[in-house]
N, C-alpha and C positions, 0 to 999 in steps of 0.2 A: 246141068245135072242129069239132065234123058241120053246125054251124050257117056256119061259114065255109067249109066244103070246098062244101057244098051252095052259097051263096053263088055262091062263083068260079064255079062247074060252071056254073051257070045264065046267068052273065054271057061264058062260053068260049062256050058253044051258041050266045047269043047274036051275040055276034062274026061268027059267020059269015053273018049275017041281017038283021042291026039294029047295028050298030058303037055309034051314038049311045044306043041303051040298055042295052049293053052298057060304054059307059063310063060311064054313068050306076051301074050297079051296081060296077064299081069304084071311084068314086068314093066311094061311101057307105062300100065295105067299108073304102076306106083311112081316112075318119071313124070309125068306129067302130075300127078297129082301133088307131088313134092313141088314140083314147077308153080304150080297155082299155087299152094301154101305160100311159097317164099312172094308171087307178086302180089299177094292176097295183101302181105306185111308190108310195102312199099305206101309211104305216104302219099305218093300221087295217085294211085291207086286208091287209096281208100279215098281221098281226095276227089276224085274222079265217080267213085261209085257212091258217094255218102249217102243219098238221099236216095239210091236205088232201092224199091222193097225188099230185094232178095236178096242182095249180097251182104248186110253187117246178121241179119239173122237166122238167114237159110245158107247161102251159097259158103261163105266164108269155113261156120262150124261145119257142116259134110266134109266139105274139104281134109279141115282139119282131123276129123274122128276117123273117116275112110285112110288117110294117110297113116294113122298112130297105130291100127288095129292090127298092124305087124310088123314086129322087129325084125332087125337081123337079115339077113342072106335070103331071100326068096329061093323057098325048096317046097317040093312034091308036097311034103308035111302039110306047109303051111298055104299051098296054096289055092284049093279052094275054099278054106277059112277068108281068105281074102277075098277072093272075089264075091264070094256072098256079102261080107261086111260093106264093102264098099257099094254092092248093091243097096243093099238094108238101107246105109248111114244117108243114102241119097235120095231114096224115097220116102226117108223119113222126114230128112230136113223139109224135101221138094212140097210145098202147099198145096191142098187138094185142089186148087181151083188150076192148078198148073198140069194136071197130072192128067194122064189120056181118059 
């Protein structure tokens, strides 16, 4: 989750400097984060993680809410709506006892 908050952070700085690789980094994170969603949904995975603290209450929903928070074609518009979101949705999930 510090790997996607750091993530956004770098691609937000970016924004105000480099727009085009700054949607370059959200673009990736929405790949990967689409990634994680889809092995999130795999029963050996959940399998795997059941009994973990983090993953059916924290890790799982970030995932999923950083992922939905935009549709569509990743544009200028939209994009650092996104990256803050996925900020936000991760350190929100991420428990304080976890957090720097």
């Amino acid at each position: 989750m510090k790997y996607f908050v750091e993530k956004a952070e770098k691609g937000m700085e970016l924004f105000k400097t480099n727009k085009n690789e700054s949607l370059k980094i959200a673009k990736e994170l929405r790949e990967e984060l689409d990634l994680e969603y889809k092995n999130n949904s795999l029963v050996r995975i959940i399998n795997t993680y059941k009994n973990h603290e983090l993953f059916s209450g924290y890790y799982s929903p970030a995932v999923h809410e950083a992922l939905v928070s935009v549709t569509g074609v990743m544009s200028y518009e939209k994009l650092f709506s996104f990256l803050y979101d996925v900020k936000g949705y991760m350190k929100y999930y991420l428990p304080s006892k976890y957090r720097e």
